[in-house]
PQR file of N, CA, C, O and H, with PARSE charges and radii, in Angstrom:
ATOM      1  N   UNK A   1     -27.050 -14.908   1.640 -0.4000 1.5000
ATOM      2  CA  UNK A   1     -26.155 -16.016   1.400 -0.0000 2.0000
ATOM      3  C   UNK A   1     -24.761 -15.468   1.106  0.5500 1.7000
ATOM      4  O   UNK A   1     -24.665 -15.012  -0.034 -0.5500 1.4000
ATOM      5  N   UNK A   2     -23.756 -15.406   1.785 -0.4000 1.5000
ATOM      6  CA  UNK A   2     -22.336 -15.107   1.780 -0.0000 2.0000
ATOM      7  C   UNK A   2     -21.973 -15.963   0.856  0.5500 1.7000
ATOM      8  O   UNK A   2     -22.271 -17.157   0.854 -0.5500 1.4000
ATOM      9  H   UNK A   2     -23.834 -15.777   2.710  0.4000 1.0000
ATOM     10  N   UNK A   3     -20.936 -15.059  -0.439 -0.4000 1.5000
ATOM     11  CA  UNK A   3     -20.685 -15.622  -1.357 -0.0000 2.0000
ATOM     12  C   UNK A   3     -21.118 -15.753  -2.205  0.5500 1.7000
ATOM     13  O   UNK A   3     -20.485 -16.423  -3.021 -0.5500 1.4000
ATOM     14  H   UNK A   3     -20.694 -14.088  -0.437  0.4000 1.0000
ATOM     15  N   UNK A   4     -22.418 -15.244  -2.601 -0.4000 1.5000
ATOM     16  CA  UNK A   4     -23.517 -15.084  -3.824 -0.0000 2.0000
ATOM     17  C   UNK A   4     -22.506 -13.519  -5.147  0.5500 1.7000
ATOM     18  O   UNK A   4     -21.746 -12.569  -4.959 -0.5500 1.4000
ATOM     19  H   UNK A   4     -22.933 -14.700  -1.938  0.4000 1.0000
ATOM     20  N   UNK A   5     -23.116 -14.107  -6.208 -0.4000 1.5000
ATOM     21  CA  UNK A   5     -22.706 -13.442  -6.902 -0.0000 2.0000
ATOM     22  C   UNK A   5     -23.239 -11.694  -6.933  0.5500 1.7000
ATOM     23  O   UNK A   5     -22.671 -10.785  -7.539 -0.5500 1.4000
ATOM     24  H   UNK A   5     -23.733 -14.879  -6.361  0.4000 1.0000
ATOM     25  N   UNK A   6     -24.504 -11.593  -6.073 -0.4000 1.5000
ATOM     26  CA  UNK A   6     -25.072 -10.401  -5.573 -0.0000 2.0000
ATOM     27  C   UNK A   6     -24.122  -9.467  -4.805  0.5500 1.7000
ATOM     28  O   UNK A   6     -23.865  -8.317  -5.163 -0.5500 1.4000
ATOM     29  H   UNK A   6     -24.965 -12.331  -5.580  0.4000 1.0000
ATOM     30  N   UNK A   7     -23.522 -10.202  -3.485 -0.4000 1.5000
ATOM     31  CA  UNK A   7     -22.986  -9.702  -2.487 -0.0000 2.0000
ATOM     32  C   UNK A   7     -21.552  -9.794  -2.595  0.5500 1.7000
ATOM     33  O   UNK A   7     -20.877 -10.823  -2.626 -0.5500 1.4000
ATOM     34  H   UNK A   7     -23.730 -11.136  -3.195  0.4000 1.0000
ATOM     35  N   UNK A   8     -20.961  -7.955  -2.679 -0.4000 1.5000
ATOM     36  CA  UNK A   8     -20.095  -8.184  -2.407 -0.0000 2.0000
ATOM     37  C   UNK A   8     -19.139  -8.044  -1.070  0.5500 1.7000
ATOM     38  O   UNK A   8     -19.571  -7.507  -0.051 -0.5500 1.4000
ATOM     39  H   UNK A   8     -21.510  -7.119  -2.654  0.4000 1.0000
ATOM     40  N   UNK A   9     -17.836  -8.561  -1.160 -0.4000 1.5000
ATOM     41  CA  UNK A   9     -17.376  -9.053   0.255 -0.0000 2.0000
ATOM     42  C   UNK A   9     -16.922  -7.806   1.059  0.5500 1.7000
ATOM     43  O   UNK A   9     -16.133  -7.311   0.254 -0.5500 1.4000
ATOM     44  H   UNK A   9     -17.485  -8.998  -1.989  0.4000 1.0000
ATOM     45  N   UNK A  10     -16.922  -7.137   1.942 -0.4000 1.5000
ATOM     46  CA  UNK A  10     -16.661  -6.463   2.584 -0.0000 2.0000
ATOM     47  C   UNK A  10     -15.460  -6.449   2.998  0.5500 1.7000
ATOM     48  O   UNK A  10     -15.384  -7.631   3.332 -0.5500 1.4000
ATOM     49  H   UNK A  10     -17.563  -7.539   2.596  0.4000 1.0000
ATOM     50  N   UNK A  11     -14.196  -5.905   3.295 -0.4000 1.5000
ATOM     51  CA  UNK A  11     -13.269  -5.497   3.961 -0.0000 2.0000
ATOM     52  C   UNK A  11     -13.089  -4.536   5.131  0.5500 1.7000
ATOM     53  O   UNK A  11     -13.620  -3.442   4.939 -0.5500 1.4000
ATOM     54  H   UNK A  11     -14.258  -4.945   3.024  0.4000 1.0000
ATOM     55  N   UNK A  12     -12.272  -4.735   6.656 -0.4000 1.5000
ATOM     56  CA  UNK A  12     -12.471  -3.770   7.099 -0.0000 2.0000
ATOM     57  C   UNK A  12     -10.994  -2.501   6.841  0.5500 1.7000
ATOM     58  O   UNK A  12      -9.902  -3.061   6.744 -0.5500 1.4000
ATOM     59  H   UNK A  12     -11.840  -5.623   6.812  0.4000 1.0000
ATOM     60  N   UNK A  13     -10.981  -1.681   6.789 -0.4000 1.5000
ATOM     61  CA  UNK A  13      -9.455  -0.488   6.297 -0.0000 2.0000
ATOM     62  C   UNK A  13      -9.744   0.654   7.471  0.5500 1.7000
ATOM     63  O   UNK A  13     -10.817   1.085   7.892 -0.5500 1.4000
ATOM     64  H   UNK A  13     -11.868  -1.226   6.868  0.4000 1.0000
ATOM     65  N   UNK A  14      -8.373   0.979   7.839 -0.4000 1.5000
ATOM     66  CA  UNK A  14      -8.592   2.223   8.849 -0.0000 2.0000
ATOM     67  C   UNK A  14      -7.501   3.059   8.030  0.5500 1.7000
ATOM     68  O   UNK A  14      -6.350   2.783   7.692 -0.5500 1.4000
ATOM     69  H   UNK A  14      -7.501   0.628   7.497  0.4000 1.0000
ATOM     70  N   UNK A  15      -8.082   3.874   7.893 -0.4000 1.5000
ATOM     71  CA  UNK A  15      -7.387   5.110   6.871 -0.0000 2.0000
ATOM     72  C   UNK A  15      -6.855   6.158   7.787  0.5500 1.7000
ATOM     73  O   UNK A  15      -6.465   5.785   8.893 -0.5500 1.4000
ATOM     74  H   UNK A  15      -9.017   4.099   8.168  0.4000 1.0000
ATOM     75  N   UNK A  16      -6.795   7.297   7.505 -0.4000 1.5000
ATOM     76  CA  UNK A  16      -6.717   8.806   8.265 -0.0000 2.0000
ATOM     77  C   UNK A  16      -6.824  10.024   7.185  0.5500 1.7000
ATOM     78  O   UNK A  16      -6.202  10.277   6.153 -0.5500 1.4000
ATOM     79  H   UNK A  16      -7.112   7.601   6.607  0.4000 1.0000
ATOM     80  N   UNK A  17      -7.814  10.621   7.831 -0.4000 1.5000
ATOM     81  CA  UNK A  17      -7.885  11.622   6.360 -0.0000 2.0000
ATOM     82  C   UNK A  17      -8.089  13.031   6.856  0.5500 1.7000
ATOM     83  O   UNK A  17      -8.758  12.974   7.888 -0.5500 1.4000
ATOM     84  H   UNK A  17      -8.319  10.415   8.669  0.4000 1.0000
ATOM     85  N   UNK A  18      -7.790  14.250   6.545 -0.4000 1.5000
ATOM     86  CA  UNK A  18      -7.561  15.011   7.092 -0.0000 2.0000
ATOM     87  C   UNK A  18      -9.207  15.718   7.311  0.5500 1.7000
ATOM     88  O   UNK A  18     -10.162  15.660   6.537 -0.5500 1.4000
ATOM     89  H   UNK A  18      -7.247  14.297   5.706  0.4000 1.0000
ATOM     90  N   UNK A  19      -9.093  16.450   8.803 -0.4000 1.5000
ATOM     91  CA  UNK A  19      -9.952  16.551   9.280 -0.0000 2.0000
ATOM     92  C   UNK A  19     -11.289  17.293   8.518  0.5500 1.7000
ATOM     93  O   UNK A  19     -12.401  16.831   8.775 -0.5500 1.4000
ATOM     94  H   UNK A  19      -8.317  16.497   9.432  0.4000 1.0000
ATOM     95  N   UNK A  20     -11.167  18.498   7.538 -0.4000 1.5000
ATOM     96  CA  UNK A  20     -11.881  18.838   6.631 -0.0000 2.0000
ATOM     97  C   UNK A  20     -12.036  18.223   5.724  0.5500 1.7000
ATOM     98  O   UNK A  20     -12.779  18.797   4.928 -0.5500 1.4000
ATOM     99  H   UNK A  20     -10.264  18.874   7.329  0.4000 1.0000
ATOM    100  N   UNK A  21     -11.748  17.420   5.446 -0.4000 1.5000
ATOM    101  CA  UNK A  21     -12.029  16.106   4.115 -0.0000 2.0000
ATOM    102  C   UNK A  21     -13.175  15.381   4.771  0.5500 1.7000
ATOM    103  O   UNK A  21     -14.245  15.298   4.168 -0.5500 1.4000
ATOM    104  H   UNK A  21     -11.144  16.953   6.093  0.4000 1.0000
ATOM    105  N   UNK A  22     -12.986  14.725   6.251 -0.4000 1.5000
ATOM    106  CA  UNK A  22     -13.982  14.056   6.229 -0.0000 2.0000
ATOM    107  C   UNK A  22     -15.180  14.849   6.571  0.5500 1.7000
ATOM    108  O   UNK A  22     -16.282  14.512   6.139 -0.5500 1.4000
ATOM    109  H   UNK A  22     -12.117  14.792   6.741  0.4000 1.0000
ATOM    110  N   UNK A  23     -14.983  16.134   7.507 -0.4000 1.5000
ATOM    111  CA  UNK A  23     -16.146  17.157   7.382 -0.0000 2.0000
ATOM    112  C   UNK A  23     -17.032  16.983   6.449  0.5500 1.7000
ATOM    113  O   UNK A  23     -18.161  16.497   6.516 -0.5500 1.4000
ATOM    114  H   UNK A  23     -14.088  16.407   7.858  0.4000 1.0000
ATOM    115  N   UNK A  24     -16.251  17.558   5.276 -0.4000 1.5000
ATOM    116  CA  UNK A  24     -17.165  17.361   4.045 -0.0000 2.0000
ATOM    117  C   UNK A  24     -18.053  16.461   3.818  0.5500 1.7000
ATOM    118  O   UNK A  24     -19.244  16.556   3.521 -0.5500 1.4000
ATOM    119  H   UNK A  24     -15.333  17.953   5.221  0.4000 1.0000
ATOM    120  N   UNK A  25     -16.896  14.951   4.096 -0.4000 1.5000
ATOM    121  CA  UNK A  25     -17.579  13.893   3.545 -0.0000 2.0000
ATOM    122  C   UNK A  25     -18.886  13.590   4.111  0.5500 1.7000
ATOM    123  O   UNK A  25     -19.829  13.078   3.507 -0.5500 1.4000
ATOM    124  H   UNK A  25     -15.928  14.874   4.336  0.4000 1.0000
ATOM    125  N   UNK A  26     -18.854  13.908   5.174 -0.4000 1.5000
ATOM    126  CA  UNK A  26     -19.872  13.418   6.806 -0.0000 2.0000
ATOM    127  C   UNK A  26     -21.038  14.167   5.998  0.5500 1.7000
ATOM    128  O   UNK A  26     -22.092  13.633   5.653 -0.5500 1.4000
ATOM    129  H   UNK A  26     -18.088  14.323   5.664  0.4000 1.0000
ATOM    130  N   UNK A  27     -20.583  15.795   5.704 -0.4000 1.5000
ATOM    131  CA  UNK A  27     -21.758  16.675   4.959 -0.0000 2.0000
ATOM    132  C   UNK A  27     -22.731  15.743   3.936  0.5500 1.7000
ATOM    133  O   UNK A  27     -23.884  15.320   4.018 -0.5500 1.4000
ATOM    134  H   UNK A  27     -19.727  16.229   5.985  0.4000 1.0000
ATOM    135  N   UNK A  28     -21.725  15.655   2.997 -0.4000 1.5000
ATOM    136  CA  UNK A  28     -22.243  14.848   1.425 -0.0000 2.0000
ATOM    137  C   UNK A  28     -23.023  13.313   1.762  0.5500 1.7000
ATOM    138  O   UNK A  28     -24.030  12.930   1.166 -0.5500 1.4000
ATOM    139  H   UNK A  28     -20.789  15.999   2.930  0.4000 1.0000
ATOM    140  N   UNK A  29     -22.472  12.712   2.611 -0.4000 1.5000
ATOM    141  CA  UNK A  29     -22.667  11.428   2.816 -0.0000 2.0000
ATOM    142  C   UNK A  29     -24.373  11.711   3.662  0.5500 1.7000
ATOM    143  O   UNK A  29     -25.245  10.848   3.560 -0.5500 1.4000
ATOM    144  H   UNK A  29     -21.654  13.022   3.095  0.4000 1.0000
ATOM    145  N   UNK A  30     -24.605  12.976   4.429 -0.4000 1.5000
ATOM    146  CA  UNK A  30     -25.937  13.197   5.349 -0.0000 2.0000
ATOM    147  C   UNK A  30     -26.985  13.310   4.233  0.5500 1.7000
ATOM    148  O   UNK A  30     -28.117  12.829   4.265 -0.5500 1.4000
ATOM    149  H   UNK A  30     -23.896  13.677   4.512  0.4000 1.0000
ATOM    150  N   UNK A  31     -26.263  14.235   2.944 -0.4000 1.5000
ATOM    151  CA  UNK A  31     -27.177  14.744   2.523 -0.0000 2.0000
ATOM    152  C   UNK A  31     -27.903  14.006   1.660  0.5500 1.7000
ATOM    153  O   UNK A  31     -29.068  14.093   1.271 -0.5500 1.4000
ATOM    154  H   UNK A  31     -25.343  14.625   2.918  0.4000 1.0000
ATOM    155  N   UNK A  32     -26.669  12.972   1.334 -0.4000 1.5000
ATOM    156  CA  UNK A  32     -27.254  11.416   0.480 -0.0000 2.0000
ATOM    157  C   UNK A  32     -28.057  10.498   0.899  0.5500 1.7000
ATOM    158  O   UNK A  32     -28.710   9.727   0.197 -0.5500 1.4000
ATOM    159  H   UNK A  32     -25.723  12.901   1.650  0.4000 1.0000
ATOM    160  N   UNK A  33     -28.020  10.578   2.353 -0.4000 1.5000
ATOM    161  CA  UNK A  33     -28.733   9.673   3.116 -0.0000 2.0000
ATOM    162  C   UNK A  33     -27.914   8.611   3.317  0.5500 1.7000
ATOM    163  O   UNK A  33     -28.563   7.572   3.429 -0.5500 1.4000
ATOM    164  H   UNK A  33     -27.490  11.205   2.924  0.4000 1.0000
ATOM    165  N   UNK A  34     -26.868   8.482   3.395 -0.4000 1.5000
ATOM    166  CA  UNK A  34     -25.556   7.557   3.512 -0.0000 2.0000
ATOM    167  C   UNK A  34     -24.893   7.409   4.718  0.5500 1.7000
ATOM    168  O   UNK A  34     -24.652   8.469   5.295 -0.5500 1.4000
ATOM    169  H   UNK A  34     -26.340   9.326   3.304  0.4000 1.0000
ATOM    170  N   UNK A  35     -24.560   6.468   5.217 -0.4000 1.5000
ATOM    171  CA  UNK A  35     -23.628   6.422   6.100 -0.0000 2.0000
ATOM    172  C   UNK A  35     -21.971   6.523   5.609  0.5500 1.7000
ATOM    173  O   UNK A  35     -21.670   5.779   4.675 -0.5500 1.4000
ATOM    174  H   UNK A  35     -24.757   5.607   4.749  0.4000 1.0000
ATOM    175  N   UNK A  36     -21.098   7.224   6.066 -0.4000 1.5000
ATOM    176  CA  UNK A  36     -20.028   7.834   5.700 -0.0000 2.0000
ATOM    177  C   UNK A  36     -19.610   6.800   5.146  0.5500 1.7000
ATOM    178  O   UNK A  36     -19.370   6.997   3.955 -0.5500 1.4000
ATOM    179  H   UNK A  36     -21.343   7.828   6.825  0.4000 1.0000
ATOM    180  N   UNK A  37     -19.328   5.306   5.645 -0.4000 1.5000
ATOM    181  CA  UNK A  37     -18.384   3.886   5.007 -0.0000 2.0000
ATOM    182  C   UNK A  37     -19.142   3.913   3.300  0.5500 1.7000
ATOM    183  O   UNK A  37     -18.689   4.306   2.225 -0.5500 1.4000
ATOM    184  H   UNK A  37     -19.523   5.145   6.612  0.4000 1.0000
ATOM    185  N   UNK A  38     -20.262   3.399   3.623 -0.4000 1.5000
ATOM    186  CA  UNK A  38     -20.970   3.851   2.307 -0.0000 2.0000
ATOM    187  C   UNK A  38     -20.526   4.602   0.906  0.5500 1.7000
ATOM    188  O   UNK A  38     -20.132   4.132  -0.161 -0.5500 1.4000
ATOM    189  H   UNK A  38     -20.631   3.081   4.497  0.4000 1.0000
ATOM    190  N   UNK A  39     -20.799   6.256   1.436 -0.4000 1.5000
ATOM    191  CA  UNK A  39     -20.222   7.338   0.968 -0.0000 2.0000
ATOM    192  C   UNK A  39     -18.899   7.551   0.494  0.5500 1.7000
ATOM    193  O   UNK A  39     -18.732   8.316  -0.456 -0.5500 1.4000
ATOM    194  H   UNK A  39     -21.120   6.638   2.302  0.4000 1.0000
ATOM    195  N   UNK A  40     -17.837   6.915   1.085 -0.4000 1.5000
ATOM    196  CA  UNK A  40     -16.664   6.866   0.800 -0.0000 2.0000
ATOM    197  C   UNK A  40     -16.442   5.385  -0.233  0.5500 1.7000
ATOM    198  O   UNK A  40     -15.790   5.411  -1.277 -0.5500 1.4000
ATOM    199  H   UNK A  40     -17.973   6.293   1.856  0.4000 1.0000
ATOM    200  N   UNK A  41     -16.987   4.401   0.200 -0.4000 1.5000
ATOM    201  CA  UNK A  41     -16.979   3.125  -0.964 -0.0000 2.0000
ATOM    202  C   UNK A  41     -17.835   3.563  -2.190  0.5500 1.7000
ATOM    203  O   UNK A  41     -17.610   2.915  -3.212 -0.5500 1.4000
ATOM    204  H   UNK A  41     -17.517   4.380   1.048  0.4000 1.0000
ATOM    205  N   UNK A  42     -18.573   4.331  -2.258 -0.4000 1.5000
ATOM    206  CA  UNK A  42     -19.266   5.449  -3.419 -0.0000 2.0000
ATOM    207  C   UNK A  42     -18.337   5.708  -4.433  0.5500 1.7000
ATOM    208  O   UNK A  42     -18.002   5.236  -5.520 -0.5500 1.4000
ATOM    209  H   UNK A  42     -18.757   4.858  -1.428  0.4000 1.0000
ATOM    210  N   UNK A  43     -18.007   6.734  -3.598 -0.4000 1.5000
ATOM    211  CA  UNK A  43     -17.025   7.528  -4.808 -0.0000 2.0000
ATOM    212  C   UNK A  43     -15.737   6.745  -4.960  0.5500 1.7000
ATOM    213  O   UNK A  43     -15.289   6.435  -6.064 -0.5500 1.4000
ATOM    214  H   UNK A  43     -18.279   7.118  -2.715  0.4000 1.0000
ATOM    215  N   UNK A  44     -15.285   6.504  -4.061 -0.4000 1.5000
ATOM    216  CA  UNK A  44     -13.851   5.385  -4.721 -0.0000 2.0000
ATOM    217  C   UNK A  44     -14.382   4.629  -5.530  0.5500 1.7000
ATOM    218  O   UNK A  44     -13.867   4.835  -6.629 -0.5500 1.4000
ATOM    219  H   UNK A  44     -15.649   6.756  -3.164  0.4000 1.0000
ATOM    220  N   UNK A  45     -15.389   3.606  -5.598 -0.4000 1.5000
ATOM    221  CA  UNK A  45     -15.877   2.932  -6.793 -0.0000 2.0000
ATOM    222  C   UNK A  45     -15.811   4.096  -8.223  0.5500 1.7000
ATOM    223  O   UNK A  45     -15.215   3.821  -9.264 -0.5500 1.4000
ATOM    224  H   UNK A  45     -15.808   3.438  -4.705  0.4000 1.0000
ATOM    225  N   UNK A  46     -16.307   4.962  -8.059 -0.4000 1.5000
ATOM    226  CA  UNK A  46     -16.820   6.004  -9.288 -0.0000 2.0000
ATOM    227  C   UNK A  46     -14.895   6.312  -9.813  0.5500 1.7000
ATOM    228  O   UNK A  46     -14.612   6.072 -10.987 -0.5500 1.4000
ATOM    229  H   UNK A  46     -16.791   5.185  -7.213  0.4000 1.0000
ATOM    230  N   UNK A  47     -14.087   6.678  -9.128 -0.4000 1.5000
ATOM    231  CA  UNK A  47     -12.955   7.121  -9.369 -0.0000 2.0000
ATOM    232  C   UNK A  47     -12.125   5.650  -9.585  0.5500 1.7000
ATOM    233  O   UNK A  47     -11.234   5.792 -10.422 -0.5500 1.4000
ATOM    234  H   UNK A  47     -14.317   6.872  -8.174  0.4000 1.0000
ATOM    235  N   UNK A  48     -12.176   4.758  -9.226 -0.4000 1.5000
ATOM    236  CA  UNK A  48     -11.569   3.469  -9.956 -0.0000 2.0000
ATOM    237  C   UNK A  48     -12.168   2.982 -11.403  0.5500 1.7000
ATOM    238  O   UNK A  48     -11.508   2.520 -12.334 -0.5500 1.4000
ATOM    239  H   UNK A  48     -12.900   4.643  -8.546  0.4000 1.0000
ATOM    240  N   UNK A  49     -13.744   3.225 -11.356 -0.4000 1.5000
ATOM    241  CA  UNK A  49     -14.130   3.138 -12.991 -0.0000 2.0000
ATOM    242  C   UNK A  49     -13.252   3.784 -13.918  0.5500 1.7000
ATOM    243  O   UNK A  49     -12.435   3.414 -14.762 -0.5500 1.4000
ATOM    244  H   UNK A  49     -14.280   3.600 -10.600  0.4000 1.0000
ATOM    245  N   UNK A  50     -13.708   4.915 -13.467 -0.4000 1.5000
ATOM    246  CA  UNK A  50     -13.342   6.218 -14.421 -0.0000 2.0000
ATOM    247  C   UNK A  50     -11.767   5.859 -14.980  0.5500 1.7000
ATOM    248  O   UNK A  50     -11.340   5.872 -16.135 -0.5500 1.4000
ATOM    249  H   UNK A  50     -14.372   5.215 -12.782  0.4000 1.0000
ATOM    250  N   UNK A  51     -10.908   5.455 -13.382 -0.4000 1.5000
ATOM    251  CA  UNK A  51      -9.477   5.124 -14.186 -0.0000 2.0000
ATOM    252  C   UNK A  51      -9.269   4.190 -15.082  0.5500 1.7000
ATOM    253  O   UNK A  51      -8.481   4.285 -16.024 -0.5500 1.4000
ATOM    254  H   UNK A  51     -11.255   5.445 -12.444  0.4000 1.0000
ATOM    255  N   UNK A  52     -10.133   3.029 -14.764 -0.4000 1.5000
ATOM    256  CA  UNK A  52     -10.114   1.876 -15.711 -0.0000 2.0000
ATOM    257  C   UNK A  52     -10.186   2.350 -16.627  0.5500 1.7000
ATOM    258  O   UNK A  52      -9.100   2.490 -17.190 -0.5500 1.4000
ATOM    259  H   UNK A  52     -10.773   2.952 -14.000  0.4000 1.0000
ATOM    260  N   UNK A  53     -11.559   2.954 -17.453 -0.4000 1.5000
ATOM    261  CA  UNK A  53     -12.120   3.635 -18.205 -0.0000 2.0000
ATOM    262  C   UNK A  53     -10.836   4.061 -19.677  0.5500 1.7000
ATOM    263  O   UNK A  53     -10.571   3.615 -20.793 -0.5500 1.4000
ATOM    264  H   UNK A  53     -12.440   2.841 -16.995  0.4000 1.0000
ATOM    265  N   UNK A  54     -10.386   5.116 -18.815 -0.4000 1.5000
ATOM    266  CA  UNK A  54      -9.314   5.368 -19.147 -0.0000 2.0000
ATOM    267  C   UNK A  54      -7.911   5.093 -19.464  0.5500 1.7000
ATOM    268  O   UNK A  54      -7.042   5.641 -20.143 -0.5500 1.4000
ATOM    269  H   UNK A  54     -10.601   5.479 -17.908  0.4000 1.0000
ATOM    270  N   UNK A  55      -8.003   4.018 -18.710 -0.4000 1.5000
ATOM    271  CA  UNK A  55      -6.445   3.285 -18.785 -0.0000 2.0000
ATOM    272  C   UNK A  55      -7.021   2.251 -20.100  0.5500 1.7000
ATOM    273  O   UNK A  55      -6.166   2.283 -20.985 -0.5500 1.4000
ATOM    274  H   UNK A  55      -8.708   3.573 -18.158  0.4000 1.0000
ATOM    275  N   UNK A  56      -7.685   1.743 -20.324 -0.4000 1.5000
ATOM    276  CA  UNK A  56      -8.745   0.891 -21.568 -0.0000 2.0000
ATOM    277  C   UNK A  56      -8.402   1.857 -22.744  0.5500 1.7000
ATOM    278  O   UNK A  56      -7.789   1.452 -23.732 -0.5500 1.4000
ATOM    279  H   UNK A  56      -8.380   1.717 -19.606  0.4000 1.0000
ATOM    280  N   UNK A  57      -8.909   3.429 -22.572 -0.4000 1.5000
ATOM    281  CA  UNK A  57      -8.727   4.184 -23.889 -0.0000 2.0000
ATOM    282  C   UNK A  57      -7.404   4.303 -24.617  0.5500 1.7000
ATOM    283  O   UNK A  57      -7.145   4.379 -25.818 -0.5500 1.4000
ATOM    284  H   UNK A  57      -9.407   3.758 -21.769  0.4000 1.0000
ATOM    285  N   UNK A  58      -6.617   4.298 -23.498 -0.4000 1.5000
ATOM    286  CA  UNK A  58      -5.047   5.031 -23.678 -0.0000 2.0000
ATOM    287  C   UNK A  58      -4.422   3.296 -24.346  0.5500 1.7000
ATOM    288  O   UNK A  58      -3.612   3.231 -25.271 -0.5500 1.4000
ATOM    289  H   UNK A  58      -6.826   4.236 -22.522  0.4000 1.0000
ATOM    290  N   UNK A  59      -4.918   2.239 -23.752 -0.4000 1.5000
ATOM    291  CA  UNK A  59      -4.356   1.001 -24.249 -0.0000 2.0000
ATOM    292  C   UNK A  59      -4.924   1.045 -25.811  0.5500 1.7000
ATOM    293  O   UNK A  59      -4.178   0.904 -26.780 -0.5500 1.4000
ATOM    294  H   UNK A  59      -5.576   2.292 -23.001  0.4000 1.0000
ATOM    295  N   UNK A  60      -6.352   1.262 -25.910 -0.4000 1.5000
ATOM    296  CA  UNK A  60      -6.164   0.984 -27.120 -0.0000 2.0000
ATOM    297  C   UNK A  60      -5.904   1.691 -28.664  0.5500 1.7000
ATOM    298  O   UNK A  60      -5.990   1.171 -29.776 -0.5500 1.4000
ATOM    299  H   UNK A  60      -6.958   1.376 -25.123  0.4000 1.0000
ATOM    300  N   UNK A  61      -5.498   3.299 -28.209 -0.4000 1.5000
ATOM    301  CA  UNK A  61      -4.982   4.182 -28.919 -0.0000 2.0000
ATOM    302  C   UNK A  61      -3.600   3.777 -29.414  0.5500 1.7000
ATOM    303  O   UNK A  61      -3.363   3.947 -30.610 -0.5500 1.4000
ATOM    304  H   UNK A  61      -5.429   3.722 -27.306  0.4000 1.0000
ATOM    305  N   UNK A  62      -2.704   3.282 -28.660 -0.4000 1.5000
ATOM    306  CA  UNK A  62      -1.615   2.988 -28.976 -0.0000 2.0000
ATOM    307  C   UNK A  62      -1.368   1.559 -29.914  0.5500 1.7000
ATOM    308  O   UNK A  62      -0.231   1.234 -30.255 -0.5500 1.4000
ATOM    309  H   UNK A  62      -2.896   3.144 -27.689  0.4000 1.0000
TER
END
């Protein structure tokens, strides 16, 4: 059901990333059992937490 609070919405993005970056990624993403779109919406999720995370600590230190 499109639009459920389960599912989220997909976007499509065409990036460019340098050719040993995605090497890697293609590597990491095989070894996960991932398809690279996947793999890459992975870790950007993990690295947008983390900033939140952080941007939360630093707000409420001050």
């Amino acid at each position: 059901m499109k639009g459920s609070s389960k599912e989220s919405y997909k976007e499509r993005l065409c990036i460019t990333l340098d050719s040993d970056v995605l090497e890697a990624v293609r590597r990491l993403a095989a070894a996960d059992d991932r398809p690279v779109s996947s793999y890459i919406n992975r870790c950007l999720k993990l690295v947008v937490m983390k900033e939140a995370e952080e941007s939360q600590k630093d707000q409420s230190v001050s």
